[in-house]
VOBA-1610 file (N, C-alpha, C; in pm, whole numbers, padded with zeros to 5 digits, always signed):
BEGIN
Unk+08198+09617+09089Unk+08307+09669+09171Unk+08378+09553+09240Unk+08542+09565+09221Unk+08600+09452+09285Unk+08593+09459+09472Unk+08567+09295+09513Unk+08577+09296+09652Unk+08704+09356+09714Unk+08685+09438+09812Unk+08796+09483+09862Unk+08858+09415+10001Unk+08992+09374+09989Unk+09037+09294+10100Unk+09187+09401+10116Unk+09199+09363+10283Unk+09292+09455+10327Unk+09391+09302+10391Unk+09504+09308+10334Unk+09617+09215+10409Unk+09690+09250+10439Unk+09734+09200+10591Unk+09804+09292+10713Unk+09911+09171+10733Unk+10054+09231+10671Unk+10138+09075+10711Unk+10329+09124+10731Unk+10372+09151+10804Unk+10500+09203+10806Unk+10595+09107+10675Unk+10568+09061+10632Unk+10657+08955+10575Unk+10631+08995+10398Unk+10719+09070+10337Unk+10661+09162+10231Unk+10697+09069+10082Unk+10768+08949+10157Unk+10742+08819+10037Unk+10599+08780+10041Unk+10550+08739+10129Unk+10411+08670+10129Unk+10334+08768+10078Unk+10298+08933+10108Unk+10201+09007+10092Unk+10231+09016+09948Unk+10410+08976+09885Unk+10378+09022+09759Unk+10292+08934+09639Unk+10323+08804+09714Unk+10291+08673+09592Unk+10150+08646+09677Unk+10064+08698+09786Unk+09921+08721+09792Unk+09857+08809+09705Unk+09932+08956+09716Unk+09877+09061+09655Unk+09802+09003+09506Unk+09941+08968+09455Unk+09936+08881+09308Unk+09849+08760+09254Unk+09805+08713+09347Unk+09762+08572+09353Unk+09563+08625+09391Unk+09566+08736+09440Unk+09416+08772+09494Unk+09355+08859+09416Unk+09444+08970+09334Unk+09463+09061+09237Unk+09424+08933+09062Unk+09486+08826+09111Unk+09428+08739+08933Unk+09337+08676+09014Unk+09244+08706+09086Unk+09097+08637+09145Unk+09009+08769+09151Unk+09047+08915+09081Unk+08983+08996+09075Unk+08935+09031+09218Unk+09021+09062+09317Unk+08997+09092+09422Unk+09080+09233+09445Unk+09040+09373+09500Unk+09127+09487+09505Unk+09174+09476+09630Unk+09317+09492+09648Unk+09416+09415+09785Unk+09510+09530+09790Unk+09482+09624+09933Unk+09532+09706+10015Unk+09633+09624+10102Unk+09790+09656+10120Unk+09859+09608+10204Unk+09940+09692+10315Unk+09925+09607+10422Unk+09995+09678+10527Unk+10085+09631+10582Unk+10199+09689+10654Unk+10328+09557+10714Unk+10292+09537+10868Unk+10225+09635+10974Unk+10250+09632+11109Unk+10096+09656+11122Unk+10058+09627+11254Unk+09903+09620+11330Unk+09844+09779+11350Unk+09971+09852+11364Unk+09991+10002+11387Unk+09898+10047+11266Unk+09971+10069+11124Unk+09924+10117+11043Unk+09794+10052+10946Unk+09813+09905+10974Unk+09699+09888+10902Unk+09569+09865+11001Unk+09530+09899+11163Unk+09420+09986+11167Unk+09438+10107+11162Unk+09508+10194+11144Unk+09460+10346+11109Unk+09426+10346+10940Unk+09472+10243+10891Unk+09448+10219+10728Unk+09266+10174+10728Unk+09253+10069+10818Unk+09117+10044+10854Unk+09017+10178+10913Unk+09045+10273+10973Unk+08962+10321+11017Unk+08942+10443+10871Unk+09003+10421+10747Unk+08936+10548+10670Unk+08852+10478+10544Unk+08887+10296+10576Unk+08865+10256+10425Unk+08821+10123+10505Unk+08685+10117+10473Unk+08661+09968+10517Unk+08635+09842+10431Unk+08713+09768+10429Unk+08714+09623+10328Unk+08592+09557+10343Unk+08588+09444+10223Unk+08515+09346+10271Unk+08593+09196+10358Unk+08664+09183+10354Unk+08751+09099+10432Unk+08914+09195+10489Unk+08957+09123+10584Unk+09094+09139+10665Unk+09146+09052+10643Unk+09249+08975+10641Unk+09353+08876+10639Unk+09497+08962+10704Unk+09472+08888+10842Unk+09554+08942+10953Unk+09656+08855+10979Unk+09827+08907+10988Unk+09906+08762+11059Unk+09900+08840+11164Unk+09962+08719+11273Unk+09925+08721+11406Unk+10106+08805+11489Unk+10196+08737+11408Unk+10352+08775+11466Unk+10387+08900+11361Unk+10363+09055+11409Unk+10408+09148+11363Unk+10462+09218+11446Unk+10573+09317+11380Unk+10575+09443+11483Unk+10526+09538+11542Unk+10543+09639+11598Unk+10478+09783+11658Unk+10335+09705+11744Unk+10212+09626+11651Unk+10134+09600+11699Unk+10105+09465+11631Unk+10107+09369+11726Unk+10095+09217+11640Unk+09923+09203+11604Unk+09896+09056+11520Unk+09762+09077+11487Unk+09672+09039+11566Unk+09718+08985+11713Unk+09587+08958+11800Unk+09557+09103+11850Unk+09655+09161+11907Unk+09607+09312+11952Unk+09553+09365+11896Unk+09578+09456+11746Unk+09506+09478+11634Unk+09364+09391+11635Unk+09348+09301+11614Unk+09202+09236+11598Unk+09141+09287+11739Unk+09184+09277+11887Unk+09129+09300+12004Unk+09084+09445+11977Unk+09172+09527+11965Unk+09132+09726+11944Unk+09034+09737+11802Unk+09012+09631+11694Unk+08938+09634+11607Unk+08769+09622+11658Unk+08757+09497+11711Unk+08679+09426+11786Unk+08596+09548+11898Unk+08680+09575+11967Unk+08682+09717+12033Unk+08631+09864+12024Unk+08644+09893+11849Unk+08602+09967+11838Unk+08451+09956+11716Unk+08390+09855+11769Unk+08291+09808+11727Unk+08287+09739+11589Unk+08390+09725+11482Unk+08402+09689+11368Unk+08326+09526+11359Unk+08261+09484+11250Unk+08242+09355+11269Unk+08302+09267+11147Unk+08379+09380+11074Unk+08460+09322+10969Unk+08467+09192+10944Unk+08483+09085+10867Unk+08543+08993+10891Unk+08632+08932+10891Unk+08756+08865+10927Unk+08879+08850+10991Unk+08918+08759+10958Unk+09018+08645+10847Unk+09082+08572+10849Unk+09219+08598+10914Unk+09266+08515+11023Unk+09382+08522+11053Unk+09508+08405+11060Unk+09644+08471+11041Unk+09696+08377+10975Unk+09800+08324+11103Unk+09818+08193+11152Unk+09870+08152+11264Unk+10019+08083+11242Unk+10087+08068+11323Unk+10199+08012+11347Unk+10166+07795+11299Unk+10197+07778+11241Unk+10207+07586+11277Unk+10181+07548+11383Unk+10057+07461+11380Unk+10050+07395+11521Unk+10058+07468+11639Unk+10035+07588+11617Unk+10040+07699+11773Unk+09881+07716+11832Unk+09797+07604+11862Unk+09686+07624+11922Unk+09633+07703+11979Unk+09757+07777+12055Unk+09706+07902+12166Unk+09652+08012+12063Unk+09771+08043+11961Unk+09729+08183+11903Unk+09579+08148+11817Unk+09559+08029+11812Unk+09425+07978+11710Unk+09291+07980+11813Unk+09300+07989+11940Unk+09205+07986+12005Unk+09225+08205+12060Unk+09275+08257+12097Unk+09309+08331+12137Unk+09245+08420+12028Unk+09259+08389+11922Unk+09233+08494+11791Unk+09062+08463+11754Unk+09032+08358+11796Unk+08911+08309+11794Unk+08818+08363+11894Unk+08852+08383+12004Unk+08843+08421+12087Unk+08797+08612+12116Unk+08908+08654+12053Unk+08927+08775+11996Unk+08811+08821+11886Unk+08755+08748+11853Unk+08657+08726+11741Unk+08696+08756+11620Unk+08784+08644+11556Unk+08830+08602+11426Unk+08753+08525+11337Unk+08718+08551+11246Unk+08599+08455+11191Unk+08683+08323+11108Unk+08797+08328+11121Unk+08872+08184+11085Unk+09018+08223+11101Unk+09091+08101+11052Unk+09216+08089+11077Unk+09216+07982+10982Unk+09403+08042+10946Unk+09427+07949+10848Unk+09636+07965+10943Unk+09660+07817+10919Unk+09798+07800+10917Unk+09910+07814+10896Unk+09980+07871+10878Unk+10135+07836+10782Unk+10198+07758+10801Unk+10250+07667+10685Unk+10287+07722+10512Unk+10108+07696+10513Unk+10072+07732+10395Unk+09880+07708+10336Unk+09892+07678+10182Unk+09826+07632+10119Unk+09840+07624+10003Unk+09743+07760+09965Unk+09768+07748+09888Unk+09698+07908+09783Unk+09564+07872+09715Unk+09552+07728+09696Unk+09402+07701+09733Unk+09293+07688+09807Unk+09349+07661+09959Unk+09318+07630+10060Unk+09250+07843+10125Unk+09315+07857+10114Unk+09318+08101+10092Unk+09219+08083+10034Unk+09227+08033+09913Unk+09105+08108+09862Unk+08967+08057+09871Unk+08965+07871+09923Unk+08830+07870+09989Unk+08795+07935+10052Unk+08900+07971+10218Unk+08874+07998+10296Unk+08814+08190+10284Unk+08868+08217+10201Unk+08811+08354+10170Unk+08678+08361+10110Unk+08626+08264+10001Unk+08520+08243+09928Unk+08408+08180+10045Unk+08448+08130+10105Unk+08364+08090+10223Unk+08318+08219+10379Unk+08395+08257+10414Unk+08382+08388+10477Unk+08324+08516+10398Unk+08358+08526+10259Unk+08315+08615+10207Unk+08122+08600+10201Unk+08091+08485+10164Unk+07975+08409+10139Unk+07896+08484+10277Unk+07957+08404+10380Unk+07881+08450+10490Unk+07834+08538+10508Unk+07953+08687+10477Unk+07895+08794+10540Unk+07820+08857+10443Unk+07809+08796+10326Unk+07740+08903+10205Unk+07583+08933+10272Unk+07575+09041+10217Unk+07486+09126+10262Unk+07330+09079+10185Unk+07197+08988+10198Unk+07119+08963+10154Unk+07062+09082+09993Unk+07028+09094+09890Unk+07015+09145+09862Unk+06828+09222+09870Unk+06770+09095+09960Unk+06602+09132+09981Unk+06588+09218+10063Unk+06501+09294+10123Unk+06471+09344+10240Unk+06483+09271+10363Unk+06520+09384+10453Unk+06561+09300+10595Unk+06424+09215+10635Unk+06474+09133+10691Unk+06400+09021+10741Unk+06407+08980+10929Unk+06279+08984+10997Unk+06384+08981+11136Unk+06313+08817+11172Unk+06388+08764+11250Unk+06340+08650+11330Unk+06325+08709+11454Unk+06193+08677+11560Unk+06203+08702+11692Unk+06143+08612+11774Unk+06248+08570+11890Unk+06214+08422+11971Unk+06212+08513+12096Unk+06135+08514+12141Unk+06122+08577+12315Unk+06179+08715+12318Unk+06276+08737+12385Unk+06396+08858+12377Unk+06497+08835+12293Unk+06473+08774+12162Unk+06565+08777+12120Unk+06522+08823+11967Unk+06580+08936+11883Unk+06590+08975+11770Unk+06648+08958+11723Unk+06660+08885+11566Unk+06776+08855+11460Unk+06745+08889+11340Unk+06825+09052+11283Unk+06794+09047+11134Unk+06900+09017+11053Unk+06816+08923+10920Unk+06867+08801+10908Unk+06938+08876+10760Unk+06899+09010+10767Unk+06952+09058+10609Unk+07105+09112+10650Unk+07090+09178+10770Unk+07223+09253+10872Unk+07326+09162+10918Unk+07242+09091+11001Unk+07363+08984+11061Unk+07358+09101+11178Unk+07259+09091+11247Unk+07254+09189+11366Unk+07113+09106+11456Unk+07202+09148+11577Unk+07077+09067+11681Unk+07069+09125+11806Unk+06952+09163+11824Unk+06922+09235+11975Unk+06901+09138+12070Unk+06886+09145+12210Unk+06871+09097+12336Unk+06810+09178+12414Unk+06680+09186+12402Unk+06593+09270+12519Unk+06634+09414+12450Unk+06642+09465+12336Unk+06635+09552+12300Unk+06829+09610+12254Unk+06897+09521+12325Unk+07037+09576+12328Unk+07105+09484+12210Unk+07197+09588+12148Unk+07255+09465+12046Unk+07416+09438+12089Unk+07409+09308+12038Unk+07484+09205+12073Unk+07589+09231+11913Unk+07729+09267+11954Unk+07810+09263+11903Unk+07890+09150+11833Unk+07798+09065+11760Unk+07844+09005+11719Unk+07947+08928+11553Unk+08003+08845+11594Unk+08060+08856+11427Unk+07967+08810+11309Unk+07990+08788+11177Unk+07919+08698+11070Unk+07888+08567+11155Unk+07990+08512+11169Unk+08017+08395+11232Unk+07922+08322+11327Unk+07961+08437+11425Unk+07884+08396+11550Unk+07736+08425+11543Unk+07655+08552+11448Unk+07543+08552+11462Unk+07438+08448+11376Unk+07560+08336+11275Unk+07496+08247+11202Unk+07492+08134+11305Unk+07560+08103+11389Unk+07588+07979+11479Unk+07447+08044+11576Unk+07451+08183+11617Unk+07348+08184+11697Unk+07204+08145+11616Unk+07178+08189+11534Unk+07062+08184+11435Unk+07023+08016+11407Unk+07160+07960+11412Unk+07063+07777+11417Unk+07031+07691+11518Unk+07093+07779+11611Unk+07010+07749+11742Unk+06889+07804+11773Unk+06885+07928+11761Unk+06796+08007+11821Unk+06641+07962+11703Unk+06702+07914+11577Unk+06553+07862+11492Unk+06520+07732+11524Unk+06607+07633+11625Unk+06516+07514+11663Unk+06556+07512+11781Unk+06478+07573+11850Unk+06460+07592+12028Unk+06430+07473+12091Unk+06526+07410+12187Unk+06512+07275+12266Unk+06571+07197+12181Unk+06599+07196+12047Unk+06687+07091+11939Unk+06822+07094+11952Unk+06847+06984+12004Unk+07064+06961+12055Unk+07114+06983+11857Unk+07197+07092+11876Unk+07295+07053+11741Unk+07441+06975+11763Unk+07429+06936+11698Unk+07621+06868+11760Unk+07663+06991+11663Unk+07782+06949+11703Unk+07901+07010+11633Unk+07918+07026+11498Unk+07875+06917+11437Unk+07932+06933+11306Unk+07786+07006+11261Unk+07647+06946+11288Unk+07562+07031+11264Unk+07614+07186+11250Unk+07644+07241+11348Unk+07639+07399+11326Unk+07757+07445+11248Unk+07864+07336+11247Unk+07976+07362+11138Unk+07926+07370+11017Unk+07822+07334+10953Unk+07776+07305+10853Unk+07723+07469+10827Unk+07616+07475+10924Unk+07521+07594+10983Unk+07641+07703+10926Unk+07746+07719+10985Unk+07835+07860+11005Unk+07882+07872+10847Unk+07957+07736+10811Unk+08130+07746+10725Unk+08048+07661+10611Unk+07954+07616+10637Unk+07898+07519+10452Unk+07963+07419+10479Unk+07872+07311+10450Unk+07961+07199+10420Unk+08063+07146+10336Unk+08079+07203+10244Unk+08238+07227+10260Unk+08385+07213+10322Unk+08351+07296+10430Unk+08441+07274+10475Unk+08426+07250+10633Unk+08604+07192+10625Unk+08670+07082+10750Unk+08671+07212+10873Unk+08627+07200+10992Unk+08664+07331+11099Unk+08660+07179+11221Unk+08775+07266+11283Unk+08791+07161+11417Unk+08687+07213+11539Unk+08664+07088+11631Unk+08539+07120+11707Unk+08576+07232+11846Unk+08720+07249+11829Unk+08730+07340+11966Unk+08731+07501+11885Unk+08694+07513+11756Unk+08682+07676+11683Unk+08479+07673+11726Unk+08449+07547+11715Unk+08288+07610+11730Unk+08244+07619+11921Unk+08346+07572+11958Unk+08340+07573+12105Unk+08366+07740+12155Unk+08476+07737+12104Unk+08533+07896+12118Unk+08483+08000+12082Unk+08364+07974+11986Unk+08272+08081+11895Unk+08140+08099+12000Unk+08092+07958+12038Unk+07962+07939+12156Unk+08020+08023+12262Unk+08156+07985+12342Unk+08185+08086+12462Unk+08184+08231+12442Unk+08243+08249+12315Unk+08194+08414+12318Unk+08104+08453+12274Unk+08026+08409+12216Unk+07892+08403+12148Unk+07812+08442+12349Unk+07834+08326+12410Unk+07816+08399+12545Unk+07828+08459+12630Unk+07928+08510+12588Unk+07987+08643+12656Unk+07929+08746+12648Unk+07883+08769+12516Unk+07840+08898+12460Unk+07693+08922+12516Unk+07623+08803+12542Unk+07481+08809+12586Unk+07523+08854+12704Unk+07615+08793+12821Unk+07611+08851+12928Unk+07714+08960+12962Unk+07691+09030+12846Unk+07787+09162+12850Unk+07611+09251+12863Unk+07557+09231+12835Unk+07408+09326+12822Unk+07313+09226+12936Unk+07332+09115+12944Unk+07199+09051+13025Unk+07335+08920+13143Unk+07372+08980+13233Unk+07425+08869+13354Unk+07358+08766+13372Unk+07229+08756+13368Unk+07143+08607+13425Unk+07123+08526+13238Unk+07205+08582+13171Unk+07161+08472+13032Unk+07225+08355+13019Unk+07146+08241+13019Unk+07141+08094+13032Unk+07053+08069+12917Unk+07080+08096+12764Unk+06966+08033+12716Unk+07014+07935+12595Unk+07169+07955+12583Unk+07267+07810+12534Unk+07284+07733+12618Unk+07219+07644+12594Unk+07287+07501+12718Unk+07402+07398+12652Unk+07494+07354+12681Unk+07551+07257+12654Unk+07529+07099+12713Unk+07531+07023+12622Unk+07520+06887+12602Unk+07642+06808+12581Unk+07720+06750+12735Unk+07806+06707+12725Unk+07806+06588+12626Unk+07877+06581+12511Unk+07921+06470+12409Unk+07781+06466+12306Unk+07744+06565+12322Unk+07602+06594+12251Unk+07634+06703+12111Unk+07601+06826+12205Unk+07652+06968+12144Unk+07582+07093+12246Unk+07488+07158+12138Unk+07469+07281+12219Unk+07292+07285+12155Unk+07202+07326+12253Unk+07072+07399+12258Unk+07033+07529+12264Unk+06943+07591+12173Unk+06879+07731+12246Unk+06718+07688+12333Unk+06744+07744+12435Unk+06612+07688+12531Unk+06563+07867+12571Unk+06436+07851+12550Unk+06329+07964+12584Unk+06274+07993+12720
//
């Protein structure tokens, strides 16, 4: 069965020569023009990837990703940004986007970035498997992780960045370490997307637990899980 991807892009040149271009990569590609209709398109048919632009009408794609996010989806989210517009690249990240890609992009550059996100979230085909460090639960077949019993809403993304911390407890990763950890080595990710992934990555713990301190940061270092 072909992977199913949903692309959300007001601009009905681009969605057409994507459609085309993802369709000869044997990919089945649902399109939408506004944030409006393609989550109510999302809530009857769920993809394996999103590819969201960010400047639409009725409802642009950070809002859409925020009310996605919102209504518990953990989909995963490529979103597509303005040139050099940092804000909407942190903001969407933020939002919990599991990447971003630029415009103009090359059409090779898409389809790593899809083959790489797709990778992530695939679903183990063994039986679930859990890791457990103190209060903390991670099953590693789900991509799901409890905290004292509560689960932590997190993306593909963020529960792989949590998972290589949380498997060498007191071990500093730098940056590129867990870039490696998240996106494969492979590929290039700038160090303020894994910064932006750790802050909400901590958010979410202290959305269920206020006193959680168990990422430390290491100025010019990186980041720790401490027990």
């Amino acid at each position: 069965m072909a992977i199913k991807i949903t692309l959300i892009d007001d601009d009905e040149n681009i969605t057409a020569s994507l459609k085309l271009l993802l369709e000869s990569e044997n990919y089945s590609v649902t399109v939408f023009h506004d944030g409006t209709s393609g989550l109510e398109g999302l809530a009857t048919d769920t993809p394996q990837l999103v590819i969201l632009d960010i400047k639409m009408p009725r409802m642009d794609g950070l809002e859409m990703l925020k009310q996605l996010r919102g209504q518990g989806s953990n989909v995963p989210v490529i979103m597509l940004t303005s040139k050099d517009d940092e804000i909407d690249e942190v903001l969407a990240l933020k939002l919990g986007a599991d990447d971003y890609i630029t415009k103009p992009f090359s059409q090779r550059l898409l389809l790593a970035r899809i083959e790489a996100v797709l990778k992530r979230s695939a679903q183990s085909a063994a039986a679930p498997t859990q890791q457990t460090a103190e209060k903390l639960q991670l099953d590693e077949a789900r991509y799901e992780a409890l905290w004292n019993g509560k689960r932590l809403n997190l993306t593909v993304t963020e529960f792989l960045l949590l998972q290589a911390l949380a498997k060498a407890p007191g071990i500093v990763k730098s940056r590129n370490q867990l870039m490696d950890d998240a996106y494969g080595e492979s590929m290039a990710v700038d160090d303020r997307a894994i910064d932006t992934h750790i802050r909400r990555i901590r958010a979410k713990f202290r959305e269920v637990d206020s006193n959680f301190e168990n990422i430390q940061s290491l100025y010019g270092a990186g980041y720790k899980w401490t027990e």
